[in-house]
C-alpha positions as CSV (number, residue, x, y, z in Angstrom):
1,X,99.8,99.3,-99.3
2,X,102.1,97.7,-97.2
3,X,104.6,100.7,-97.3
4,X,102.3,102.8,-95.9
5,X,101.5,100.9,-92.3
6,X,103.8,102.8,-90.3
7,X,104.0,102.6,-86.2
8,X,103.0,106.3,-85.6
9,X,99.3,107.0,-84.8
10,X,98.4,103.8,-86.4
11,X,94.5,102.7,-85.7
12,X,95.9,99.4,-84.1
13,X,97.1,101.6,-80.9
14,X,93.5,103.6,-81.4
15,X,91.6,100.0,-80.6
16,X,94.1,98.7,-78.2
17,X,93.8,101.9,-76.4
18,X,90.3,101.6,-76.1
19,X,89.7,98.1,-76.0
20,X,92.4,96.7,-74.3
21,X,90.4,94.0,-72.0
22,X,88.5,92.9,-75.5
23,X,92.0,93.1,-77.4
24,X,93.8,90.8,-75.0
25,X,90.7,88.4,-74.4
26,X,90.8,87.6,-78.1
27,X,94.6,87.3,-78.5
28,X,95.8,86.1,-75.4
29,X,92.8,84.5,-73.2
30,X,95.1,83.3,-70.2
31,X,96.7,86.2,-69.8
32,X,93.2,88.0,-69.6
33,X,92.4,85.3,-67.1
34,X,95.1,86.6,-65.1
35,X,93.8,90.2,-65.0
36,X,91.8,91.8,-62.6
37,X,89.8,93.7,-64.6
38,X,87.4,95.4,-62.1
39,X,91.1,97.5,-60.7
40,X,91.1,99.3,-63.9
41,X,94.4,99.6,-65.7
42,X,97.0,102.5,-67.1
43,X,99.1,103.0,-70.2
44,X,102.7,104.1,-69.8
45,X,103.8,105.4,-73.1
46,X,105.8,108.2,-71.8
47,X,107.7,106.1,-69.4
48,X,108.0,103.2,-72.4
49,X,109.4,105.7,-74.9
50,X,111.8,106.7,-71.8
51,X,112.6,103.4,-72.0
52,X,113.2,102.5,-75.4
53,X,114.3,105.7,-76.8
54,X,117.9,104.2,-77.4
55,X,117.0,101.3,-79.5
56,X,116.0,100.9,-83.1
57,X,112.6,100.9,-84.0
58,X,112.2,98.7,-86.7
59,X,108.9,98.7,-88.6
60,X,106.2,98.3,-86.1
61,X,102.5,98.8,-86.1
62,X,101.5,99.5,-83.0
63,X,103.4,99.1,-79.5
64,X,102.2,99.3,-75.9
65,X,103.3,99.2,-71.6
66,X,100.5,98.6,-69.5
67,X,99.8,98.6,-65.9
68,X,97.6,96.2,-64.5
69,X,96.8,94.0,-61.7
70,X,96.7,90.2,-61.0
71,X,94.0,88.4,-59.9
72,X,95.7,87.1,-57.3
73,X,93.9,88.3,-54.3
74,X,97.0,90.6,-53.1
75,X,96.6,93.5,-56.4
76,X,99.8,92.5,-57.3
77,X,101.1,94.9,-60.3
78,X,101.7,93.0,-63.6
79,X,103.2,94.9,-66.7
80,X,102.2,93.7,-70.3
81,X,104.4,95.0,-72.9
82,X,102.5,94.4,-76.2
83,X,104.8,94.4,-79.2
84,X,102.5,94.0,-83.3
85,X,105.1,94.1,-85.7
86,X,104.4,94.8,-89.1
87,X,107.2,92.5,-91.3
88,X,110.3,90.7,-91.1
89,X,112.9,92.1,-88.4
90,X,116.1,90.3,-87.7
91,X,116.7,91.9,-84.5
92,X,113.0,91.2,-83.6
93,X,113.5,88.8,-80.9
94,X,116.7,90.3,-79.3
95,X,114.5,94.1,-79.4
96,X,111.2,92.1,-77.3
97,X,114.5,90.3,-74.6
98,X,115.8,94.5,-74.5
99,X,112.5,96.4,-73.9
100,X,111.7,93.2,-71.3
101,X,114.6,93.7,-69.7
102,X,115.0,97.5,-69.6
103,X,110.7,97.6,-68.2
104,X,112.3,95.0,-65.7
105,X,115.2,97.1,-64.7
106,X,112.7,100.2,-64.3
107,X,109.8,98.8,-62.6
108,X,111.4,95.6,-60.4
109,X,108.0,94.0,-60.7
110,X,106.6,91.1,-63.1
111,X,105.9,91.7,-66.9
112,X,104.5,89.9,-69.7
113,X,105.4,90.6,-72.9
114,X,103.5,89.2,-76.2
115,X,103.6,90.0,-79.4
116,X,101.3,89.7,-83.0
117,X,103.1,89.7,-86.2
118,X,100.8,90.9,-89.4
119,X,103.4,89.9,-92.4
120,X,102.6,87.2,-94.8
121,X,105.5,85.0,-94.4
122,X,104.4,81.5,-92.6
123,X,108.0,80.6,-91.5
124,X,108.6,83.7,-89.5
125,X,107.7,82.8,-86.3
126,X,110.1,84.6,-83.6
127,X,109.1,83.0,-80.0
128,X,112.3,83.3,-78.1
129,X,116.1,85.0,-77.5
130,X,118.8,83.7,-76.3
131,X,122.5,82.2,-75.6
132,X,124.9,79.9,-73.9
133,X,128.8,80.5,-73.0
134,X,130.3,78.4,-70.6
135,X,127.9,77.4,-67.5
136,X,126.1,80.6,-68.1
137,X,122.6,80.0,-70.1
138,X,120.3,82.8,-71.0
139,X,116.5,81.8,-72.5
140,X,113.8,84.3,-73.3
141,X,110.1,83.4,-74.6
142,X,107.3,85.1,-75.4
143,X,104.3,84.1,-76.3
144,X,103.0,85.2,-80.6
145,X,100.1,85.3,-83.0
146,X,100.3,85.6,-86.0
147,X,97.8,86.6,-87.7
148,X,97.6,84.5,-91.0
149,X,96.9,81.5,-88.9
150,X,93.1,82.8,-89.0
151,X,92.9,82.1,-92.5
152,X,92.0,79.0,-91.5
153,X,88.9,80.0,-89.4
154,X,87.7,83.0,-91.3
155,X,84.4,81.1,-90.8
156,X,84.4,81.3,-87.3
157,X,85.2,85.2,-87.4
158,X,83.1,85.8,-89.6
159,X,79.8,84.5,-87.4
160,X,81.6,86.3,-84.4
161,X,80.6,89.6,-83.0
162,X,83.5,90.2,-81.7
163,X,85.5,93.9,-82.8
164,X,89.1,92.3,-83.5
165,X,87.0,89.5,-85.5
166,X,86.7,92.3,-87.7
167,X,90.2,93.6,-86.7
168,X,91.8,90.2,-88.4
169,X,89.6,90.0,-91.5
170,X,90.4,93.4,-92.5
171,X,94.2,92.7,-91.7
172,X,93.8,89.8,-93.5
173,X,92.0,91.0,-96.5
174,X,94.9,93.8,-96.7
175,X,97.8,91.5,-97.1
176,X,95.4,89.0,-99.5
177,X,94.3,92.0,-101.6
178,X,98.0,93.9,-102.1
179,X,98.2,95.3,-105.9
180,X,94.5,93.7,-106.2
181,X,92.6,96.9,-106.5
182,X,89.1,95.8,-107.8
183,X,89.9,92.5,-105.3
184,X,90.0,95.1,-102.3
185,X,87.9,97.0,-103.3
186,X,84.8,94.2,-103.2
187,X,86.5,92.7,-100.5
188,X,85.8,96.1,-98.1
189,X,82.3,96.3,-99.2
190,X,81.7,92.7,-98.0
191,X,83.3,94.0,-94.9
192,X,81.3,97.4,-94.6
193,X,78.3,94.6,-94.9
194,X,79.2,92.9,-91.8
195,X,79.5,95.8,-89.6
196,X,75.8,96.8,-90.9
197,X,74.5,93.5,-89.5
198,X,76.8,93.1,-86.5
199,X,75.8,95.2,-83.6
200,X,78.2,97.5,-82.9
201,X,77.8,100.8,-81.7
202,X,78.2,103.9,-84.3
203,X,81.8,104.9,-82.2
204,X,83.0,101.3,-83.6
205,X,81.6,101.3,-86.6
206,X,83.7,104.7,-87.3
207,X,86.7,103.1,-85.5
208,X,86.2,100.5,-87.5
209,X,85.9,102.5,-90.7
210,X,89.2,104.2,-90.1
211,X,91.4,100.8,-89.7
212,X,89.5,99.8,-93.0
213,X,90.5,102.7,-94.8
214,X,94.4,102.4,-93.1
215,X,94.3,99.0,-94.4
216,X,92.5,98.7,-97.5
217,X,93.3,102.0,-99.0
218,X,91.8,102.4,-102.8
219,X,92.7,104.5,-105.8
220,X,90.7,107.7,-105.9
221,X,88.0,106.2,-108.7
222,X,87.1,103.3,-106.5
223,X,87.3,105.3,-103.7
224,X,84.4,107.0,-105.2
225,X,82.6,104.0,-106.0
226,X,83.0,103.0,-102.6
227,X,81.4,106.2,-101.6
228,X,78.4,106.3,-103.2
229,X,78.1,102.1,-102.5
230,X,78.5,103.5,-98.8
231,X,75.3,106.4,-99.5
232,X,72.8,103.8,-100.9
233,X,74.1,101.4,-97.8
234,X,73.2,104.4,-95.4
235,X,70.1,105.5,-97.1
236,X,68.5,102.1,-96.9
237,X,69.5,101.8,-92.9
238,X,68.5,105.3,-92.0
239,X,72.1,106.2,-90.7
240,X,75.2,108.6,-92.0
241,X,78.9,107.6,-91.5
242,X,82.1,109.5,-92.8
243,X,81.8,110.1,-95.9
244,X,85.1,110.2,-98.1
245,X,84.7,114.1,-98.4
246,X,84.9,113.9,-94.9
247,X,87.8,111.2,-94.4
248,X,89.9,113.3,-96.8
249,X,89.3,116.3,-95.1
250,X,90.4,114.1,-92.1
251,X,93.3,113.2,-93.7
252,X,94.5,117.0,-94.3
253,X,94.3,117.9,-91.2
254,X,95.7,114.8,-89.7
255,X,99.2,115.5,-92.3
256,X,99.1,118.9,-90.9
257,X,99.1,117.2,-87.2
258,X,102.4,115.2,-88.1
259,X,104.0,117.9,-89.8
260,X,103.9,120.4,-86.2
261,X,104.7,117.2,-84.3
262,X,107.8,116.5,-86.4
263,X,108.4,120.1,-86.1
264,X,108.1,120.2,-82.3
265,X,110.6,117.1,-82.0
266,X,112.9,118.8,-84.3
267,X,113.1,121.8,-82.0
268,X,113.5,120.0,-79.4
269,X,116.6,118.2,-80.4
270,X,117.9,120.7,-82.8
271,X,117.1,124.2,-82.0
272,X,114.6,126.6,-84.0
273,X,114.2,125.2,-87.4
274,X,115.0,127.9,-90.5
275,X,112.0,128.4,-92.4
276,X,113.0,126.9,-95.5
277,X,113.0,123.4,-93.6
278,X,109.9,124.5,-92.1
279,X,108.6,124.7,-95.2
280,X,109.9,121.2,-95.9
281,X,107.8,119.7,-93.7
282,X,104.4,121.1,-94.5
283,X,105.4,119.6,-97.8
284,X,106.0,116.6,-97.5
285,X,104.0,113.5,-98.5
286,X,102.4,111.0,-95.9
287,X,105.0,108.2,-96.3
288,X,108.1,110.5,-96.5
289,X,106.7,112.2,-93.2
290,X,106.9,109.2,-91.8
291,X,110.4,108.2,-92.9
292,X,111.3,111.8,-91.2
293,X,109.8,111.5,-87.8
294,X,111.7,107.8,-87.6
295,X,114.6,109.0,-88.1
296,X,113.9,111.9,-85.8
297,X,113.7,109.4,-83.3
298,X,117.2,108.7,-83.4
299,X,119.1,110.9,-85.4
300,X,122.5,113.1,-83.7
301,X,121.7,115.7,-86.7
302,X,119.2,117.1,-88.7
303,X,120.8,116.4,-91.7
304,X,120.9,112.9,-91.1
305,X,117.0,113.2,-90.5
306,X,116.3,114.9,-93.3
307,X,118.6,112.0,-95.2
């Protein structure tokens, strides 16, 4: 499971995107104190991948530059750079002190940048970059959450209503249920239980459904199971989701999506494409998709994309 959370298009940029004031209230409440919320806000992903196209990705889930306002009483601009990083990364604090930096050097205005690490390990905590040589100090922080500290209030989330309540037990259930498939498998239909009874509307329930699926992805049989638990769970409330006919039919035409957007950043850096490399890419498999628009990102050649 774990090799296939990728940073492209993944369903944690979907629900920051469209809960943003929500996402930061539950992550970071004093930043969201600092907000004006009533001034709207704006993401900048073309001027952040401007930004950061020269640096190495690393394996990210999800990453963001927004545009908001203080509340401050002047509408001062504040930047938040929002970094959720997937697993170990060596580089990871010296890559949040760069893209702080380089929005700094773009923008000349403040910026707060946070991140939430989703890997298992307890000791990995990266808060802070920096040196000394001679009289000349540098010292970064920023502030973290990692997410396997809610283990220890999965009590509290559960009784909560809040969307990234949900958001954390599923992430949490995903790392807990890795090469567990029967585990995961009742583990998303207690989950699938709790959006019944929360009251979300049915745009969050299917946003909801499609970060459960990212996350806690079955084998085709218990997929299957799932589905049908999922028709008798419908039929008793009166309502119709996705059903996985129509997730996998999703699916197709989302793999056929990447394949023309690796395509169009191919031609873009390397010229028309012959068709047997065309070909290529219709062909390939979700993860090694993936692997190729990554190294797309970076590559000089397209031999060293296609590896």
């Amino acid at each position: 499971m774990a090799e296939t959370m990728t940073p492209i298009d993944s369903p944690w940029k979907t629900l920051i995107e469209q809960y943003l004031e929500e996402f930061v209230a539950f992550f970071f409440p004093d930043i969201h104190k600092m907000i004006d919320w009533t001034l709207g806000y704006e993401f900048l992903d073309q001027e952040f991948q401007q930004i950061v196209r020269d640096s190495e990705l690393g394996k990210r889930l999800a990453d963001k530059l927004v545009k908001t306002w203080q509340k401050n009483g002047e509408e001062t601009i504040l930047y938040i750079h929002i970094e959720i990083q997937a697993q170990y990364d060596k580089d990871f604090e010296k890559r949040m002190f760069v893209y702080h930096y380089r929005i700094f050097d773009r923008f000349d205005q403040p910026i707060v940048s946070v991140a939430i690490l989703g890997d298992k390990s307890d000791s990995w905590r990266p808060h802070c970059f920096g040196y000394e040589m001679g009289e000349c100090r540098l010292s970064f922080q920023f502030p973290v959450v990692k997410l396997i500290d809610y283990e220890e209030c999965v009590d509290d989330l559960e009784q909560g209503n809040d969307i990234f309540a949900i958001v954390v037990l599923t992430h949490l259930a995903g790392l807990d249920t890795q090469d567990k498939p029967e585990y995961r498998f009742l583990c998303k239909k207690k989950l699938v239980n709790r959006l019944y009874e929360a009251k979300y509307s049915k745009q969050q329930i299917l946003e909801l459904f499609h970060f459960m699926d990212w996350m806690l992805k079955l084998p085709e049989e218990l997929a299957q199971q799932f589905d049908q638990f999922l028709k008798q769970k419908e039929a008793k409330k009166q309502v119709r989701y996705m059903t996985h006919i129509e997730r996998s039919g999703i699916k197709k035409g989302e793999a056929k999506g990447q394949a023309k957007m690796l395509l169009r950043l191919l031609e873009k850096k390397f010229g028309t494409i012959a068709p047997a490399i065309q070909d290529t890419v219709y062909k390939l498999d979700e993860k090694s998709s993936y692997e190729w628009l990554e190294r797309a990102l970076t590559a000089e050649t397209l031999r060293e994309v296609m590896g």
